[in-house]
C-alpha positions as CSV (number, residue, x, y, z in Angstrom):
1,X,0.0,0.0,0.0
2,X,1.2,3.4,-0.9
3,X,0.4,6.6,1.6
4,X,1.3,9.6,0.2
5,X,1.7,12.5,2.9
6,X,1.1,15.8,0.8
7,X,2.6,18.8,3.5
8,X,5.7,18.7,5.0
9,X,5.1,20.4,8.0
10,X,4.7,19.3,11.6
11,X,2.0,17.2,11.2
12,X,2.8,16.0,7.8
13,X,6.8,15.0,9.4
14,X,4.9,13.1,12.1
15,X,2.6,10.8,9.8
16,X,5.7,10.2,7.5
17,X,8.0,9.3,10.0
18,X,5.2,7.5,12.2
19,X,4.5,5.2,8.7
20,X,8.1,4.9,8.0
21,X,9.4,3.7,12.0
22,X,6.2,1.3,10.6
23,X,7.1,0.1,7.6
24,X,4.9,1.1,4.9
25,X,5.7,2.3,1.7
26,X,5.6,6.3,2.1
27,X,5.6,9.3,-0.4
28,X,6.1,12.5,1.4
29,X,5.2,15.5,-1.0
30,X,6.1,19.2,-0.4
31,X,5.1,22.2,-3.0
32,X,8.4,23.4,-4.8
33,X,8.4,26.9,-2.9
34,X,9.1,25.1,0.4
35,X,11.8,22.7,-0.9
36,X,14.3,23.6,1.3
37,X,11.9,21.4,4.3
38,X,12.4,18.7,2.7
39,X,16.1,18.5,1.4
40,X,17.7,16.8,4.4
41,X,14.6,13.8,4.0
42,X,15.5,13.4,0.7
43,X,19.2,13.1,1.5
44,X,19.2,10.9,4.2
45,X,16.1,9.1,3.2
46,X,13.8,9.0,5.7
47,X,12.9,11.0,9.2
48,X,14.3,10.5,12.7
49,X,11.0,10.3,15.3
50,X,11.5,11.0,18.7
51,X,8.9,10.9,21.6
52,X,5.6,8.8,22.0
53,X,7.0,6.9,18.6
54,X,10.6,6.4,18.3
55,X,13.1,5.6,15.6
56,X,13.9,6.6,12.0
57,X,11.4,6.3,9.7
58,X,12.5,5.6,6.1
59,X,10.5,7.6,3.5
60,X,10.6,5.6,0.2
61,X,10.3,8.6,-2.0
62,X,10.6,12.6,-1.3
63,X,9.1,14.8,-4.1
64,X,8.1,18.3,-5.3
65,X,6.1,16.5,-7.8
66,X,2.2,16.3,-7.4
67,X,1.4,13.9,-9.8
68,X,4.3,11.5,-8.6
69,X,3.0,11.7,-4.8
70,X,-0.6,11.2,-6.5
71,X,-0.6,8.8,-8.9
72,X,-0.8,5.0,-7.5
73,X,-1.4,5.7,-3.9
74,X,-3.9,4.1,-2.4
75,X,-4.1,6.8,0.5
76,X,-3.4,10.4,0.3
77,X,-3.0,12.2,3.5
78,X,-3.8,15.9,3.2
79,X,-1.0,17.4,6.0
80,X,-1.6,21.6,5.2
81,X,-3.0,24.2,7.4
82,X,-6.5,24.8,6.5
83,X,-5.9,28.2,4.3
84,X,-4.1,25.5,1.8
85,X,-7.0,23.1,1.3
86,X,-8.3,24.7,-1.6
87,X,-4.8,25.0,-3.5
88,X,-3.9,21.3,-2.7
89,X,-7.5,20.2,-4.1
90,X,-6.6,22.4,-7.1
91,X,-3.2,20.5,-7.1
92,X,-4.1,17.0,-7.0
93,X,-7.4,17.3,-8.9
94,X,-6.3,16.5,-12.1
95,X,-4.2,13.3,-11.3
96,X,-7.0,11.5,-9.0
97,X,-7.6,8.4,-9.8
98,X,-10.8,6.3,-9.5
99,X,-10.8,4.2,-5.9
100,X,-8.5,7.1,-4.2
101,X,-9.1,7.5,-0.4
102,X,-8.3,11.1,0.6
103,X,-8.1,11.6,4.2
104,X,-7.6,15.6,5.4
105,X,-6.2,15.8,8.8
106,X,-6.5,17.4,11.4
107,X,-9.8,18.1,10.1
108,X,-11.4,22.0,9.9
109,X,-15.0,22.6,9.7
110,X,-16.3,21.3,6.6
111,X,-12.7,21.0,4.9
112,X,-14.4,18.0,2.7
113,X,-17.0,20.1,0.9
114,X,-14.6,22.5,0.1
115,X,-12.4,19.6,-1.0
116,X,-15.0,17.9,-3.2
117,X,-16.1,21.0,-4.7
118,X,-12.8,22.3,-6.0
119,X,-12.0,18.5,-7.6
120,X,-15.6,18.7,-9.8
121,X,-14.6,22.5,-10.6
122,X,-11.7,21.2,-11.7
123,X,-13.5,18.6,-13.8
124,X,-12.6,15.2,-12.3
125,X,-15.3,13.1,-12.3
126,X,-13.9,9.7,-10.6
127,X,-14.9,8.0,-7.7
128,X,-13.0,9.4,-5.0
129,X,-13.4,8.9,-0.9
130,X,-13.2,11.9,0.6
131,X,-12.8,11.4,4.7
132,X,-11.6,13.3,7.9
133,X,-9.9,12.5,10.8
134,X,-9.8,14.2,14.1
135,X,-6.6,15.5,14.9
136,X,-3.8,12.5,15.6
137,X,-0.5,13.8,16.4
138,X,0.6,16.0,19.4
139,X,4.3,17.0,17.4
140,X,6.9,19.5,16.8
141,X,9.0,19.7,13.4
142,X,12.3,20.0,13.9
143,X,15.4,21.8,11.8
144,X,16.5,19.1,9.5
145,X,14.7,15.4,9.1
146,X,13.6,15.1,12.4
147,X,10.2,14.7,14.4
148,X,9.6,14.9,18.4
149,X,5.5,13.0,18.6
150,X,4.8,14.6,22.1
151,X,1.4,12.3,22.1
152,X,-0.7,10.4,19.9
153,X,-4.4,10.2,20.1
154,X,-5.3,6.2,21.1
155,X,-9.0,7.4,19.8
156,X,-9.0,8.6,16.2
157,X,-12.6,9.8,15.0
158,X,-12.9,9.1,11.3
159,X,-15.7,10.0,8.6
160,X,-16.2,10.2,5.3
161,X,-18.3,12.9,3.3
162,X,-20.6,10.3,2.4
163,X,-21.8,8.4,5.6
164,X,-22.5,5.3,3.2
165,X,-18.6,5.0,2.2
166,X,-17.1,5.6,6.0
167,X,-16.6,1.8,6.8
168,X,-14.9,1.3,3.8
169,X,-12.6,3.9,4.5
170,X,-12.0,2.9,8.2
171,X,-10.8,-0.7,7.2
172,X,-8.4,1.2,5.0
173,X,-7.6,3.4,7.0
174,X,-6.9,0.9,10.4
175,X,-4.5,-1.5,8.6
176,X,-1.8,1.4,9.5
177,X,-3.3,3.6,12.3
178,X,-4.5,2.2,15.5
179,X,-7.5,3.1,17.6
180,X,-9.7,4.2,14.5
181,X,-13.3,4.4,15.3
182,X,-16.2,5.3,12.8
183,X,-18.2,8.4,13.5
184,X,-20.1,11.0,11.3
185,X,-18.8,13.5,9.7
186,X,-20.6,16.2,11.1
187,X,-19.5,15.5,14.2
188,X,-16.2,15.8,13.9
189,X,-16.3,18.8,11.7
190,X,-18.5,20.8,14.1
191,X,-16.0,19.7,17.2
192,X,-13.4,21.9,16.3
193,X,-12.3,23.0,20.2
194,X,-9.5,25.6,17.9
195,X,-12.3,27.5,16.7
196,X,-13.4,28.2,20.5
197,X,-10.1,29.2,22.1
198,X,-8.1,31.0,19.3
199,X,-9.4,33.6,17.2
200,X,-11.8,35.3,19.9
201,X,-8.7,36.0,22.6
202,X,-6.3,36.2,20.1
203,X,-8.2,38.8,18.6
204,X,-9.3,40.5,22.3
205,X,-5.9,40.7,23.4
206,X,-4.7,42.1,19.9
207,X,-2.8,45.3,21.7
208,X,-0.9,42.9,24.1
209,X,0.2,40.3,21.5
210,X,1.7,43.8,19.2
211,X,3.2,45.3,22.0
212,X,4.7,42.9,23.6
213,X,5.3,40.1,20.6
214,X,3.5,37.7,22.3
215,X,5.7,37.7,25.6
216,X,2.3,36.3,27.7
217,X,1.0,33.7,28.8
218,X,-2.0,33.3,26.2
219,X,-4.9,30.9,27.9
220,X,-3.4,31.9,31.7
221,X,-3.3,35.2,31.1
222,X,-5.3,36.4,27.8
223,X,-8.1,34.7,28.5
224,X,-9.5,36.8,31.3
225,X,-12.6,36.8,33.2
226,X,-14.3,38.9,30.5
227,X,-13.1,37.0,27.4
228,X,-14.3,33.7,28.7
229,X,-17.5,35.6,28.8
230,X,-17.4,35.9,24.8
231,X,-15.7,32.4,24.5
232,X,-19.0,31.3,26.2
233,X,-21.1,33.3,24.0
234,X,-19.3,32.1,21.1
235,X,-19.9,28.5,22.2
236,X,-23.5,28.9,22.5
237,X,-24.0,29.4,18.8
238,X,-21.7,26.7,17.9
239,X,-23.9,24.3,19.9
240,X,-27.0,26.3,19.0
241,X,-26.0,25.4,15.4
242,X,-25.0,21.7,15.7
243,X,-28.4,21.3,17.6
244,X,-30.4,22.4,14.5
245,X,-28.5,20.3,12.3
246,X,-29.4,17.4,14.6
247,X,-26.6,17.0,16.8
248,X,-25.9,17.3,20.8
249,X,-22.5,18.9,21.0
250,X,-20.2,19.1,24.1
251,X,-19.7,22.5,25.2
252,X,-16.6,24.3,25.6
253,X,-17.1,23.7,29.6
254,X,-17.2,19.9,28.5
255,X,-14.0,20.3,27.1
256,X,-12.0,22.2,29.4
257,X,-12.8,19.9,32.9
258,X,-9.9,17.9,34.1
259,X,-9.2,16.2,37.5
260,X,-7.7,19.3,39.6
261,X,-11.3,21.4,38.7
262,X,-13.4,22.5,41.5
263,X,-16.9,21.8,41.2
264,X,-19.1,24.2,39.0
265,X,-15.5,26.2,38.1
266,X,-15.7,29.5,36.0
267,X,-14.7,28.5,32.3
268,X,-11.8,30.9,33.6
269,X,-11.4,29.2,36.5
270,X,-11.2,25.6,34.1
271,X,-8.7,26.8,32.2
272,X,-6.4,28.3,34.9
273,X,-6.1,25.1,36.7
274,X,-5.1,23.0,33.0
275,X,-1.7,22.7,33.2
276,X,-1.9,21.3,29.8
277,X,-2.5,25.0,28.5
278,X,-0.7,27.5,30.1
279,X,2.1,27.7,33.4
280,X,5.6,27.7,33.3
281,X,5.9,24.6,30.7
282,X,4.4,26.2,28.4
283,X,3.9,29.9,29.1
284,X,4.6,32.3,26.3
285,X,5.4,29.0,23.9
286,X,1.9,29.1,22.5
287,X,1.3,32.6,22.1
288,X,0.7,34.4,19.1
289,X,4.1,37.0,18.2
290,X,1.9,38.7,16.0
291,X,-1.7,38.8,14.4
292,X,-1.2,37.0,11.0
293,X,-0.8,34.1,13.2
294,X,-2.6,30.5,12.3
295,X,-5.1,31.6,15.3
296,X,-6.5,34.2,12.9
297,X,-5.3,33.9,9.7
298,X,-6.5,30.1,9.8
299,X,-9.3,29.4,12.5
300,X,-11.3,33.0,11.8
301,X,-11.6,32.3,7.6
302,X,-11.6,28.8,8.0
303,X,-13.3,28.2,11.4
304,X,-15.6,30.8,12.6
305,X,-16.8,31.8,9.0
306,X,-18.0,28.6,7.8
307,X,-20.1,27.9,11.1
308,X,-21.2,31.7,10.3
309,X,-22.4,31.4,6.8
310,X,-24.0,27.9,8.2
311,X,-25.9,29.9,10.4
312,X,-27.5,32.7,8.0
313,X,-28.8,29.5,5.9
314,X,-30.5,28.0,9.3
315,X,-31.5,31.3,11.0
316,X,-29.0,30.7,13.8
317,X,-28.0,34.2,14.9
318,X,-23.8,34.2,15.2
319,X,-23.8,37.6,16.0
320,X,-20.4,36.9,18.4
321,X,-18.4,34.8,16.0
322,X,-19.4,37.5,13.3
323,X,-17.9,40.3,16.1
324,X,-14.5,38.4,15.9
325,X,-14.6,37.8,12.0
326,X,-15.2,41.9,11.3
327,X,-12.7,42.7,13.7
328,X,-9.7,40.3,12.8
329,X,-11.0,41.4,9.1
330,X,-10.4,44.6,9.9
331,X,-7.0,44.3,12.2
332,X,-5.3,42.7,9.2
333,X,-6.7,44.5,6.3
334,X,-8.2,41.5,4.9
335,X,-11.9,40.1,4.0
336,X,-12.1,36.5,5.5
337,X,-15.3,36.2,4.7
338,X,-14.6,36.3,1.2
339,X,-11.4,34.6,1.4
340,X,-12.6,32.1,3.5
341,X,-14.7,29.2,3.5
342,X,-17.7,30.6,2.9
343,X,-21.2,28.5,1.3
344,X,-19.6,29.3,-2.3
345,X,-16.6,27.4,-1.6
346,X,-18.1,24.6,0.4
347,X,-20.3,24.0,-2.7
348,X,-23.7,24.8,-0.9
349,X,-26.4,26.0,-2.2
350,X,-28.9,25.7,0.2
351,X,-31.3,28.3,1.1
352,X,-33.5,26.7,4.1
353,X,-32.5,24.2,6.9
354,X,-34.4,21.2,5.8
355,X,-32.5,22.1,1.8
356,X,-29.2,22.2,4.2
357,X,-29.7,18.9,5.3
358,X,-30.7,17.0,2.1
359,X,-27.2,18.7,1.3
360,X,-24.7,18.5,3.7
361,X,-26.0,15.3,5.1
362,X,-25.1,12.5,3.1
């Protein structure tokens, strides 16, 4: 079985190596402009893995070629930041072939539609499986061929745009990862906890991040009493729209308990006592050094505004996640709304919930 890995960056080192400490035949494909990533791969052949996984992972072939990583694989492993989903569908459009699993993870809210569209505007018209994965691998890229895995998730959520083709792609999909378990696609789409805790205090704390260059403790300190307040309200239409779509969604207070919490704890309160997010270990590490930073640039136009543009279909009033899209819009002088994945690019078309539905649920 071929696997190719299209990205080379963190996450896109740590599936490589992780397939390559295991054996399987891996392509790893980066885009010619970012060559330079993967030179010391190509030369030595493969990744060294460190952490949770350890060894060195041989990489059977290292490309700036498209249709090389493309053609023959059985599984193509889409490893870019969100903002790069619709130029890697562009990409690879033209060299899918019939049978092709494509698997895009970590996933971002309704990265698949976006996907599926751009392949038919491209005019490929095979039989393609297009699936998502919740995200698998804690890791940290380092300077030359190498990969630290801080953690890997034992529970991997997996689902395919079309609910009807999901158990064929989870017995592909198992015979190299472990713990893969079948879920809906929906789910994991609408379960994006980045969405929730990036863009609204990275936005909120805008003037600390510039003046400083992100020298602060980001979920310790940035998110304050008062911006856990519009985290909350933010939350409230994410469920608010998952519920009319069908589904019960944890809440952000869901995520955030741990062992140490006091009962009925301030979301504030929750995330002051995760050591997981913010304290001395990690501190300033996380932080944003300036405001075209993934936590914007990424989760507003790819995060916020799809689950806005959702909601005007549904009547679902996202009056706080459209707050924090006008503002970051305005901070960096760019329209994210436009640029980002809005119902055009999705491929919707829907003007009513139950039309939704019939659309989005497959």
């Amino acid at each position: 079985m071929k696997i190719s890995i299209l990205g080379a960056g963190s996450v896109g080192f740590a599936f490589a190596g992780y397939l390559g400490v295991s054996g399987y035949n891996v392509c790893l494909y980066e885009d010619s402009s970012f060559e330079k990533g993967i030179k010391d791969v190509k030369k030595h052949e493969g990744i060294h893995v460190t952490g949770a996984v350890e060894g060195f992972g041989e990489i059977n072939h290292v490309t700036t070629s498209i249709e090389e990583a493309v053609k023959h694989a059985e599984v193509i492993v889409i490893a870019v930041p969100a903002n790069a989903h619709r130029v890697m569908a562009e990409a690879c459009a033209p060299y899918l072939e019939e049978g092709q699993i494509i698997l895009i993870s970590p996933s971002k809210p309704f990265a698949a539609y976006e996907f599926a569209t751009t392949i038919k505007e491209v005019g490929n018209t095979n039989r393609i499986y297009i699936a998502e994965s919740s995200n698998i691998f804690a890791c940290r890229k380092g300077e030359t061929n190498d990969v630290n895995i801080v953690g890997m998730r034992e529970h991997i959520e997996i689902a395919a745009l079309r609910s009807s083709d999901t158990d064929y792609v989870v017995q592909k999909i198992e015979k190299f990862l472990p713990g893969i378990e079948r879920s809906e696609l929906l789910e994991i789409t609408l379960n994006d906890i980045g969405i929730l805790v990036h863009p609204a205090p990275a936005v909120l704390n805008a003037g600390w991040i510039e003046s400083t260059e992100g020298n602060f403790d980001f979920y310790w300190e940035g998110m304050s009493p008062a911006v856990c307040n519009i985290l909350e309200k933010i939350d409230e239409e994410r469920v608010a729209v998952g519920k009319a779509l069908g589904l019960d969604l944890p809440t952000i207070f869901d995520y955030m308990q741990t062992e140490k919490a006091k009962e009925n704890a301030t979301l504030h309160e929750l995330i002051r006592s995760n050591e997981l997010l913010g304290g001395p270990k990690i501190g300033t590490l996380v932080c944003p050094k300036h405001l075209e930073y993934r936590y914007i640039t990424e989760d507003v136009p790819f995060g916020l505004v799809p689950f806005s543009e959702i909601g005007q279909v549904i009547n679902i009033q996202t009056k706080y996640m459209d707050m924090i899209i006008s503002l970051a819009s305005a901070m960096n002088k760019v329209d994210y709304r436009k640029n980002g994945r809005n119902l055009t690019r999705m491929g919707i078309q829907a003007t009513s919930l139950d039309e939704l539905k019939r659309e989005i649920i497959k």
